[in-house]
BANU-826601 format. One record per residue (C-alpha): residue in one letter; chain; x, y negated, z negated. Coordinates in Angstrom, 1 decimal. Example, Ala and Ser with C-alpha at 12.3 -4.5 7.8 and 13.67 -1.06 7.14 Angstrom:
<sites>
SITE   resn   chain        X        Y        Z
SITE      a       A     12.3      4.5     -7.8
SITE      s       A     13.7      1.1     -7.1
</sites>
This chain:
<sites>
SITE   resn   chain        X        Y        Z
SITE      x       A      0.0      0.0      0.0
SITE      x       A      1.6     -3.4      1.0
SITE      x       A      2.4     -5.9     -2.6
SITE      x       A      0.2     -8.3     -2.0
SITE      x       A     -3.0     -5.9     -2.0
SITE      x       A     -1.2     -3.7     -4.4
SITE      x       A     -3.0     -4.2     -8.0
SITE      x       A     -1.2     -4.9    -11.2
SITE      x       A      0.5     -2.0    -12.5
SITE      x       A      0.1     -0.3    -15.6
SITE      x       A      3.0      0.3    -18.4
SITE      x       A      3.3      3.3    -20.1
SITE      x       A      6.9      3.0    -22.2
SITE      x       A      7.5      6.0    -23.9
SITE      x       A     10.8      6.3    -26.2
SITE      x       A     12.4      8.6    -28.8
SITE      x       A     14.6      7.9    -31.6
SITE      x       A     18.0      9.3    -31.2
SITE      x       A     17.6     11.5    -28.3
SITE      x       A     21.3     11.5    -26.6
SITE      x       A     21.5     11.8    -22.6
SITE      x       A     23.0     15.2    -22.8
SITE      x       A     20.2     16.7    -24.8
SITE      x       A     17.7     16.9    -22.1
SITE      x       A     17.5     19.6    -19.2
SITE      x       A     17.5     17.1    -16.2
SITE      x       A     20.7     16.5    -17.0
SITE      x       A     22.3     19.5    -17.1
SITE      x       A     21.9     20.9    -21.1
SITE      x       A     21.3     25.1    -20.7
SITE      x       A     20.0     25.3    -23.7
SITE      x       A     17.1     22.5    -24.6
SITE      x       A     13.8     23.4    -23.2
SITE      x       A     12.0     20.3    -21.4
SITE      x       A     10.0     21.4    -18.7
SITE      x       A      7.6     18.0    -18.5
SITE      x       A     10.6     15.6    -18.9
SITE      x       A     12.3     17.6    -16.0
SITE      x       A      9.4     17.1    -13.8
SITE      x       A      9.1     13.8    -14.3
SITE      x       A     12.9     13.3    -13.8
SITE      x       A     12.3     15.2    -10.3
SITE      x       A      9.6     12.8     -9.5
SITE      x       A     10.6      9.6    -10.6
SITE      x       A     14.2      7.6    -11.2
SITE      x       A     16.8      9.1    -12.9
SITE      x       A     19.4      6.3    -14.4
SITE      x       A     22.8      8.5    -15.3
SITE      x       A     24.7      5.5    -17.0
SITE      x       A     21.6      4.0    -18.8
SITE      x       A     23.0      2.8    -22.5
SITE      x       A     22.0      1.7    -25.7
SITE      x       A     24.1     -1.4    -25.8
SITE      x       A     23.6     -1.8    -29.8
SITE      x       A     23.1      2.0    -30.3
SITE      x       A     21.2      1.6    -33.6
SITE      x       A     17.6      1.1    -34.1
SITE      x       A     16.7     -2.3    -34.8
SITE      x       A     18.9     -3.9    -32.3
SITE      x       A     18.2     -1.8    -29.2
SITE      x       A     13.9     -2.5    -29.6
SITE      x       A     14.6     -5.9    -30.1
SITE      x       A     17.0     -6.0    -27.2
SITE      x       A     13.9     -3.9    -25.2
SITE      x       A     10.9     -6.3    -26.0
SITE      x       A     12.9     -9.8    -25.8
SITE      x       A     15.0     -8.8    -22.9
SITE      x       A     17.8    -10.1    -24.5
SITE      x       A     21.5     -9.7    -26.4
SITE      x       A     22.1     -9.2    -30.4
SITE      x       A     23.6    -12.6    -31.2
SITE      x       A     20.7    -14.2    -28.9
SITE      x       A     18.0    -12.4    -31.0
SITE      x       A     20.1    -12.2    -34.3
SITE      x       A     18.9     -8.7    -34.7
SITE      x       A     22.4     -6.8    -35.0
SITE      x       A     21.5     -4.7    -37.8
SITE      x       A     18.6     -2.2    -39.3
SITE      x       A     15.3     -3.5    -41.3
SITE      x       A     15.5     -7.3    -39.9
SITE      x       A     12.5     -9.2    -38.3
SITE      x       A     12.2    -10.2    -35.2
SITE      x       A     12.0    -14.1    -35.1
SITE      x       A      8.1    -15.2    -34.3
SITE      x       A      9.5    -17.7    -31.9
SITE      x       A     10.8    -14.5    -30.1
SITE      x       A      9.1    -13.8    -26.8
SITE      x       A      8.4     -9.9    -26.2
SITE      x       A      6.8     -7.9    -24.3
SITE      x       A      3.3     -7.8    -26.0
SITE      x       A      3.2    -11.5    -26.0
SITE      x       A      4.5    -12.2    -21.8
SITE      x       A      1.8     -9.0    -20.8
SITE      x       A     -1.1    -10.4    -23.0
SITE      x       A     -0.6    -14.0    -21.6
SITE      x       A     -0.6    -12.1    -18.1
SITE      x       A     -4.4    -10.5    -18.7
SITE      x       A     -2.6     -7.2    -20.0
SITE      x       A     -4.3     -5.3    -22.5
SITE      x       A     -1.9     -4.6    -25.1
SITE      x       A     -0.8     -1.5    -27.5
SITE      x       A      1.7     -0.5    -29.9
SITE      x       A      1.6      3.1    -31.0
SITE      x       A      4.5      4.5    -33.8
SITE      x       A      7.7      3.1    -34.8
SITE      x       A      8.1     -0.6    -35.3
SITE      x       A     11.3     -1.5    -37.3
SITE      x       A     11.4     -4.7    -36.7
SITE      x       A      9.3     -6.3    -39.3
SITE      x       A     12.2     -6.7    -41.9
SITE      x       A     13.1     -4.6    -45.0
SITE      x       A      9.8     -3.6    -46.3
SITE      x       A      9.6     -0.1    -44.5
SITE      x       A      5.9      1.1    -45.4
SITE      x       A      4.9     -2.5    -45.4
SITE      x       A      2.0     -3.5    -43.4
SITE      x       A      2.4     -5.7    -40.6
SITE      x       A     -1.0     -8.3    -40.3
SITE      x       A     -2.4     -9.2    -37.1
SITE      x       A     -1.0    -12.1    -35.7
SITE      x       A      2.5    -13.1    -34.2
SITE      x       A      4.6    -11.0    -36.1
SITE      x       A      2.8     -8.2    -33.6
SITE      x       A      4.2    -10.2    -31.0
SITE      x       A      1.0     -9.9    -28.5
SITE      x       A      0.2     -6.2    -28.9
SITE      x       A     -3.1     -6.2    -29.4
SITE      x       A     -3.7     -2.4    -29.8
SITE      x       A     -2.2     -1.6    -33.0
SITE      x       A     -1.3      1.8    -34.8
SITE      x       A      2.3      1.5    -36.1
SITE      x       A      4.3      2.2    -39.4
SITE      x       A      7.1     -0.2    -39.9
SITE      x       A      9.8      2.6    -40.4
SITE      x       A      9.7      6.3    -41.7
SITE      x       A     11.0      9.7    -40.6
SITE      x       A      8.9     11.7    -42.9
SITE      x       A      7.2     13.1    -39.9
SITE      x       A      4.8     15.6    -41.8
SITE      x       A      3.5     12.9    -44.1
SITE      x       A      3.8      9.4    -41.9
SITE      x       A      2.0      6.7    -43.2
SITE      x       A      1.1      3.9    -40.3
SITE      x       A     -2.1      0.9    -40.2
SITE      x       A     -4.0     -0.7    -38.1
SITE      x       A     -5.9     -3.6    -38.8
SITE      x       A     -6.7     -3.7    -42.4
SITE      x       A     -4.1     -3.4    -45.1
SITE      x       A     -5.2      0.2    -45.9
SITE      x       A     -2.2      3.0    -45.1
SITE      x       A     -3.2      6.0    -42.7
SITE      x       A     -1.3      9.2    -42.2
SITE      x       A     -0.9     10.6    -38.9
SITE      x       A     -2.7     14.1    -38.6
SITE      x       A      0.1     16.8    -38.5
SITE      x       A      3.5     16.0    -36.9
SITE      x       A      3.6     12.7    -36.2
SITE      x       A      4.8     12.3    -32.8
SITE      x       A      2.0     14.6    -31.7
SITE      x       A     -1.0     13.0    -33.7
SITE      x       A      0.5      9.6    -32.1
SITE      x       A      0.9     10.7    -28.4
SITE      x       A     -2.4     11.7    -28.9
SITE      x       A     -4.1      8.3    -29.8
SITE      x       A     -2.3      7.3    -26.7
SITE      x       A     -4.1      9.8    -24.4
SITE      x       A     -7.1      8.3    -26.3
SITE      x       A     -6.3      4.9    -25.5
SITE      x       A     -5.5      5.8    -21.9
SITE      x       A     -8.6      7.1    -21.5
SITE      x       A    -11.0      4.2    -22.6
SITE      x       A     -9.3      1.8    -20.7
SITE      x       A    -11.0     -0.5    -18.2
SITE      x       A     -9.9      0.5    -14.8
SITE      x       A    -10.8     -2.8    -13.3
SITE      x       A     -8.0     -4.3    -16.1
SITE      x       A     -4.1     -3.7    -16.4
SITE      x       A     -2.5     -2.1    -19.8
SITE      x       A      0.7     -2.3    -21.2
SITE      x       A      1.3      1.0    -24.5
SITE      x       A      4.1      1.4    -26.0
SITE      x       A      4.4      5.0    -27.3
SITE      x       A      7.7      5.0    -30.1
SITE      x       A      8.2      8.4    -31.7
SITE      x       A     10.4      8.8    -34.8
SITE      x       A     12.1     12.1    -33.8
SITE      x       A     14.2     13.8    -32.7
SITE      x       A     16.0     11.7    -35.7
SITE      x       A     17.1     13.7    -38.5
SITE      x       A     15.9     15.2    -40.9
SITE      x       A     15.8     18.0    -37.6
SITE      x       A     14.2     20.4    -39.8
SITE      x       A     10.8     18.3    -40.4
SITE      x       A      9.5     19.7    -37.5
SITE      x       A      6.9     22.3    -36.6
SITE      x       A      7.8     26.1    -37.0
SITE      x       A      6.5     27.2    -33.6
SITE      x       A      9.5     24.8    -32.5
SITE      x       A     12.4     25.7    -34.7
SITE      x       A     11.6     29.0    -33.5
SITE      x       A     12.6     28.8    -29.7
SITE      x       A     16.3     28.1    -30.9
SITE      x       A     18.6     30.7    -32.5
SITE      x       A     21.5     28.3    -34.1
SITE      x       A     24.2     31.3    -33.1
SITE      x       A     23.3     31.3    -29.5
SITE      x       A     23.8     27.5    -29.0
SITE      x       A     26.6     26.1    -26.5
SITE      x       A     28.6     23.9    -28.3
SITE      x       A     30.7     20.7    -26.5
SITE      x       A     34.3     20.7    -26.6
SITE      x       A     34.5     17.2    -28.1
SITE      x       A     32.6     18.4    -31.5
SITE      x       A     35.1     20.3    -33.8
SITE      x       A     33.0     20.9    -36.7
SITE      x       A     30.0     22.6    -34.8
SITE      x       A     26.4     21.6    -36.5
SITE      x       A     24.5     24.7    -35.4
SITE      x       A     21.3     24.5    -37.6
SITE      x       A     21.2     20.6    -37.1
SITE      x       A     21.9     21.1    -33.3
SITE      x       A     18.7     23.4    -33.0
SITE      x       A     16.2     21.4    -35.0
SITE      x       A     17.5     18.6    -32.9
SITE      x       A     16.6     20.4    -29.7
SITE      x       A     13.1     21.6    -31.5
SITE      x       A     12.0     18.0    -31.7
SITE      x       A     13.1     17.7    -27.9
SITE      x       A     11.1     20.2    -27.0
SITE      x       A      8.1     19.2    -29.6
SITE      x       A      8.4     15.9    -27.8
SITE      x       A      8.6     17.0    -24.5
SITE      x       A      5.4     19.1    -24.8
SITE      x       A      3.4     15.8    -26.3
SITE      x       A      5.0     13.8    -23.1
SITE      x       A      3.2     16.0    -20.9
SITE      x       A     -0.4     15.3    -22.8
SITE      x       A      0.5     11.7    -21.6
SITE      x       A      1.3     12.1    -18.1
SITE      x       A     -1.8     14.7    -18.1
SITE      x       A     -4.1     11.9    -19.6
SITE      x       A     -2.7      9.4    -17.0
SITE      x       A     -3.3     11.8    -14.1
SITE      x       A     -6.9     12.6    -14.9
SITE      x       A     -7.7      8.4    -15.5
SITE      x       A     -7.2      8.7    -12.0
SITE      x       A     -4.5      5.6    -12.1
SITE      x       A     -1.3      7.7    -12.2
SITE      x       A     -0.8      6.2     -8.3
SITE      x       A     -0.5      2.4     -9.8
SITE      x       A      0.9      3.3    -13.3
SITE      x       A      4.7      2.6    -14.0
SITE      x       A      6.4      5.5    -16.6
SITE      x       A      9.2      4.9    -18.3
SITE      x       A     10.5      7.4    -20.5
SITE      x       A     13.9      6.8    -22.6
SITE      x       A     15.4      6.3    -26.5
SITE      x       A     16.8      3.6    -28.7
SITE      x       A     20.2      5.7    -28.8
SITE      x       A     21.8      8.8    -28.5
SITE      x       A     23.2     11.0    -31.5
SITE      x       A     26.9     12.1    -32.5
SITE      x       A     25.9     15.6    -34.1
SITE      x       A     29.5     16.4    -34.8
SITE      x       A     31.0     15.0    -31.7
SITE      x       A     34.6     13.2    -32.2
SITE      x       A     33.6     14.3    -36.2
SITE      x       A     30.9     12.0    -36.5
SITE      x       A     27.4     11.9    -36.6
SITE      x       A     24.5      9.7    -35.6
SITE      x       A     24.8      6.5    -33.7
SITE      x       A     27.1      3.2    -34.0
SITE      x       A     29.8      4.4    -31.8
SITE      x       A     31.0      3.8    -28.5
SITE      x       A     31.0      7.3    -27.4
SITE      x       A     28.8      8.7    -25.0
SITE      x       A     26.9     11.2    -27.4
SITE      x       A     26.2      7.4    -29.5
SITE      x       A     25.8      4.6    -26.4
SITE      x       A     24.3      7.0    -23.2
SITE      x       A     20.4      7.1    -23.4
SITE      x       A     18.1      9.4    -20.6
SITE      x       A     15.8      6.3    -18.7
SITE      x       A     13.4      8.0    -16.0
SITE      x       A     11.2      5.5    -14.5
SITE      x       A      8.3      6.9    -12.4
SITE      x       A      5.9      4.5    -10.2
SITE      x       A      4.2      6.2     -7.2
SITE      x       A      2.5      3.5     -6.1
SITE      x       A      6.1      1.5     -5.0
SITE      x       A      9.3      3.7     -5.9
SITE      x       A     12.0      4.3     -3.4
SITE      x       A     12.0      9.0     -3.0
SITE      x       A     13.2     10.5     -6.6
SITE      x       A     17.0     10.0     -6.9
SITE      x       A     19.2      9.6     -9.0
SITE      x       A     20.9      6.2     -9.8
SITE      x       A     24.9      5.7    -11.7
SITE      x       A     24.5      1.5    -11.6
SITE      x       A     24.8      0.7    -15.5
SITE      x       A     21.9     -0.5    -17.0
SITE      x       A     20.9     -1.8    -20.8
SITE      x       A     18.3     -2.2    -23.2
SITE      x       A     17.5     -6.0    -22.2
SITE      x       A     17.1     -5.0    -18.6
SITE      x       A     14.1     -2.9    -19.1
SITE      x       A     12.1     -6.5    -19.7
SITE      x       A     13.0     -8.4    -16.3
SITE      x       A     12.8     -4.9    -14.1
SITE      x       A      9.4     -4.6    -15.3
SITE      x       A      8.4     -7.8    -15.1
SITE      x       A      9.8     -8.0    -11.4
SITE      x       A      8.0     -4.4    -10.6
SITE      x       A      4.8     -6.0    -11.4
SITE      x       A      5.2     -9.5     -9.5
SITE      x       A      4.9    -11.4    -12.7
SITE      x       A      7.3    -14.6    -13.5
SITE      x       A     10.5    -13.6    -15.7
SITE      x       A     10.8    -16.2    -18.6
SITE      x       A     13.8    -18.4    -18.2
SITE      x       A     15.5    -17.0    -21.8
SITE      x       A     15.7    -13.4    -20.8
SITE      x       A     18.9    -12.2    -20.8
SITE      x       A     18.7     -9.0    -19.1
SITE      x       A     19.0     -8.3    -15.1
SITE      x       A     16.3     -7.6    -13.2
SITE      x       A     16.8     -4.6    -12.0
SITE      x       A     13.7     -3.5     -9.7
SITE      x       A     15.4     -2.9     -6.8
SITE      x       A     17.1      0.3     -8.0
SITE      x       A     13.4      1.8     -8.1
SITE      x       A     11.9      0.2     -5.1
SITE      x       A     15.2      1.1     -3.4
SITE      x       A     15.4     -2.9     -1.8
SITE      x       A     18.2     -4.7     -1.6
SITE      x       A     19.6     -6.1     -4.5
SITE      x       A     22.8     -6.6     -6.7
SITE      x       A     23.4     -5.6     -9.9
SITE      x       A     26.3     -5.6    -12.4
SITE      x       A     28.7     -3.2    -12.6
SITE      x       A     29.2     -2.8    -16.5
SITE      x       A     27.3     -2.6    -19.1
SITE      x       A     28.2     -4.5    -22.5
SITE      x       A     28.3     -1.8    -25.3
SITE      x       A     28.8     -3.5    -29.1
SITE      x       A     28.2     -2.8    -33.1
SITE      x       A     28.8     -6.3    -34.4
SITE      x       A     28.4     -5.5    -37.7
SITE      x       A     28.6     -1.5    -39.0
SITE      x       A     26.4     -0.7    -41.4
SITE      x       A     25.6      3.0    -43.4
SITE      x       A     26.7      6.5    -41.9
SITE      x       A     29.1      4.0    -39.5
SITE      x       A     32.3      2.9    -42.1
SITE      x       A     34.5      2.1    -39.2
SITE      x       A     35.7     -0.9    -37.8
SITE      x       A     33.2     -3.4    -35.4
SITE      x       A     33.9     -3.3    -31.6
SITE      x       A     33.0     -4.2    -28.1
SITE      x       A     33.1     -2.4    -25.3
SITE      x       A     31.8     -1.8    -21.7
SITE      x       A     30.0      1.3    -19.8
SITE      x       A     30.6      1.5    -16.0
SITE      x       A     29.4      4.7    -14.1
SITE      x       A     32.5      6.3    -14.9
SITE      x       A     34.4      4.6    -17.7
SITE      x       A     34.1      3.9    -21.1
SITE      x       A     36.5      1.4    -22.6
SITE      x       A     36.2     -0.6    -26.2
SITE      x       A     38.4     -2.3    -28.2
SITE      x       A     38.3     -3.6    -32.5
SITE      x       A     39.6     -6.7    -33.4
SITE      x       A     43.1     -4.5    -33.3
SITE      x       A     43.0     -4.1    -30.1
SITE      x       A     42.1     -1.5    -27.7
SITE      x       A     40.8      1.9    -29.4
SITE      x       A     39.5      4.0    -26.6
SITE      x       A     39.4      4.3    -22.6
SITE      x       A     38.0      7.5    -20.8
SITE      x       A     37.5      8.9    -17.3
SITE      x       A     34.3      9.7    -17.6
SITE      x       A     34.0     11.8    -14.1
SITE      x       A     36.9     13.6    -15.3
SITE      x       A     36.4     13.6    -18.7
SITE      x       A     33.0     13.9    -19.2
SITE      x       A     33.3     15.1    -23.1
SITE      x       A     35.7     12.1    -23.9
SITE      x       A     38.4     13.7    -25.1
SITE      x       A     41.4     12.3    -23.5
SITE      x       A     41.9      8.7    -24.6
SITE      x       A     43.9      6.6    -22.2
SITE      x       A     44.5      3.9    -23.8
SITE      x       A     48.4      3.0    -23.9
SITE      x       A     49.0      5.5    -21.0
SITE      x       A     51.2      3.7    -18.4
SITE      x       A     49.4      5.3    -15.6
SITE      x       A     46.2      3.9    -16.8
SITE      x       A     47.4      0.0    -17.8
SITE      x       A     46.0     -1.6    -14.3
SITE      x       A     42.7      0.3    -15.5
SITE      x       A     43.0     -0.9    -19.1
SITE      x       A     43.7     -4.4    -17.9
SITE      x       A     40.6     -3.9    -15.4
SITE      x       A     37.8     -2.7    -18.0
SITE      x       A     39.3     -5.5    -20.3
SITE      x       A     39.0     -8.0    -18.1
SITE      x       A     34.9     -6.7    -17.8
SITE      x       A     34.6     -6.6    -21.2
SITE      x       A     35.9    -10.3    -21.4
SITE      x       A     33.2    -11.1    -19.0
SITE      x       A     30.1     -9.8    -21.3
SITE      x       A     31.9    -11.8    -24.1
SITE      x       A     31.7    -14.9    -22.3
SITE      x       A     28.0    -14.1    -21.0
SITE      x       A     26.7    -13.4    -24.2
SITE      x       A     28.8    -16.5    -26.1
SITE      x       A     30.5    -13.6    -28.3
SITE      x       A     34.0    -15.1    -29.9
SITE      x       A     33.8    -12.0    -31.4
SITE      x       A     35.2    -12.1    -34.9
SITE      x       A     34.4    -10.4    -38.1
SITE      x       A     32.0     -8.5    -39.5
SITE      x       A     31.2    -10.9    -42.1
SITE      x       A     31.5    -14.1    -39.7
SITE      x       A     28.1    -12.8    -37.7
SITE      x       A     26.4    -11.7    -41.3
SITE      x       A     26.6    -15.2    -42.4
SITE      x       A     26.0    -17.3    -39.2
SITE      x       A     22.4    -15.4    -38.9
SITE      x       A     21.8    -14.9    -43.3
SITE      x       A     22.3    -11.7    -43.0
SITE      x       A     23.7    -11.4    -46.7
SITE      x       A     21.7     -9.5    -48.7
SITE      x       A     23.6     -5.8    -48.2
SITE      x       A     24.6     -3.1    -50.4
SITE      x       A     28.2     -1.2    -51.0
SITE      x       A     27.1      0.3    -47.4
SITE      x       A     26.5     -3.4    -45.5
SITE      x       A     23.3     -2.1    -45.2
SITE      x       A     20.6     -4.7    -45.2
SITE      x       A     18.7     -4.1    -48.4
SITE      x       A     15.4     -2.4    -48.0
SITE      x       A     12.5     -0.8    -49.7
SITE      x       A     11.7      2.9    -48.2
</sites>
């Protein structure tokens, strides 16, 4: 159908919570079971280098709803709110005649995890509203709605949730554009809060287990893969419940996650790292009605890109203080231009993460970051693909070093990043009230 008769797309954005690139079957993983992701993979737009350019909660959804960078929003760390003068996506799709929902995992109303969040603009435009603050107890997951009253999701709470958003699917007005949000809490940890029939399909002893993790996590690794899978089977209610509205044609799917998981990898675990396992996110876009054949794409791409892309994808203007690039033409397969790095960054560690801050940058085949030391790690990623051969300081690889460097300088510049200490950013932005962890304060 030519644009200009074309109606206005729906949104469906569906993301997990620390669900790595690796741990899905699209890309390659022999052991994770995810039939309905790897359909919709095969249908839609696969981006290989998509990252997480904060990789820890708070930052990447407020990087995803403002469409723009940490020291832009000020959200660098867990359990702070978003800014009401922040623009997201709720409020640009409302102002456009979207309806609006939010369905699961907020965590960006501040420190008060099982607070409730009123109507009004610390919702930021979604209008639709069935969302707990923060909480991974997945079996007893408290959310609200409009009235100060807690609920508990029925059940395991992804599924009870991706439910309510087959039901709101469903009683939407054809004749009117929607934009849902669908956030799930797993597959973070705890991975053994998930249903039996899951944990079942995964014998720890039988899992493969990367070269780059030297302290396998067997148990953790298949509870992790049991909420994949418990996950993957609730996606497929969604796409069903699309399908039988009979607007799948003019509906735009995104599926993806805030930021990948260590599980033992380099001897860490969970996120806050510049390491693939940490910073490399799955992103499938799907959109029938306008998509270029399914493929495949390696151009970099980050959390505040998802905003302009969409925006672009369904004609409506991109407000002037988004950061992010608008990327459309990757799914349209247009012309276009798009950068060739992505800015990866933890300005302030915080929690599991005791290690130094640092920037770095993701191209389609390197990773490279540096601490206020100096450089720390460079990989050939095509070569390389489990990161364990650091370059860095290897005189075959200083024209490289100097080259990713010279990127990363770039993204420094663009984003108005001196970068300094830890402590410097805390300050500027009142971010002072931490524990003996850095940890913004909170009350689970």
């Amino acid at each position: 159908m030519p644009q200009e008769t074309r109606p206005q797309p729906n949104i469906v954005l569906v993301f997990a919570d620390q669900l790595r690139s690796s741990a899905v079957g699209y890309n390659g993983n022999p052991d994770v079971r995810t039939p309905v992701m790897n359909h919709l993979a095969a249908d839609g737009v696969v981006f290989t280098s998509a990252v997480a350019g904060c990789p820890v909660c708070t930052p990447y959804r407020a990087c995803l709803l403002t469409g723009r960078y940490p020291l832009s929003h000020g959200l660098f760390m867990n359990d702070v709110r978003l800014p009401e003068s922040e623009r997201t996506f709720g409020e640009i799709y409302s102002a456009a005649d979207y309806d609006t929902a939010y369905i699961g995992k907020w965590h960006l109303d501040g420190n008060q995890r099982l607070a409730y969040t009123p109507p009004g603009p610390r919702r930021h435009g979604f209008g639709f509203w069935a969302v707990g603050n923060c909480t991974h107890d997945y079996f007893h997951s408290l959310y609200y709605c409009d009235t100060p009253e807690p609920l508990y999701w029925e059940g395991y709470d992804a599924h009870a949730q991706a439910r309510l958003a087959c039901d709101y699917i469903r009683s939407r007005d054809p004749q009117r554009p929607y934009c849902l949000f669908l956030s799930w809490g797993p597959p973070h940890n705890p991975f053994e809060w998930v249903p039996q029939n899951y944990l079942d399909m995964y014998a720890p002893d039988a899992l493969h287990i990367p070269p780059n993790t030297p302290k396998p996590v067997r148990r953790d690794l298949a509870g992790y893969y049991a909420h994949i899978t418990a996950l993957d089977e609730a996606l497929g209610w969604v796409l069903e419940a699309i399908r039988a509205s009979g607007q799948e044609e003019n509906t735009i799917v995104v599926f993806t996650s805030d930021h990948g998981e260590m599980l033992g990898a380099q001897g860490y675990n969970r996120k806050q790292l510049p390491w693939d396992d940490s910073v490399l996110v799955p992103l499938i876009v799907r959109y029938p009605a306008a998509q270029r054949p399914a493929c495949r794409v390696d151009v970099p791409i980050n959390a505040p890109d998802l905003l302009p892309t969409l925006l672009s994808l369904c004609r409506l203007t991109i407000p002037a203080e988004v950061e992010g690039t608008d990327l459309a033409h990757l799914v349209t397969g247009t012309e276009g231009t798009a950068p060739d790095s992505a800015l990866i960054e933890v300005i302030a560690p915080f929690s599991e993460y005791t290690g130094p801050e640092w920037r770095g940058v993701r191209t389609n085949r390197y990773t490279y970051a540096r601490t206020l030391e100096g450089p720390w790690i460079l990989y050939d990623n095509l070569i390389d693909p489990y990161q364990v051969h650091n370059l860095v300081g290897d005189p075959a690889y200083n024209a490289l070093q100097a080259e990713m460097e010279a990127k990363l300088q770039g993204w420094l510049e663009r984003t108005n990043d001196t970068f300094e200490p830890a402590a410097t950013y805390r300050e500027r932005f009142g971010h002072v009230d931490i524990d003996e962890r850095n940890a913004i304060r909170y009350t689970p």
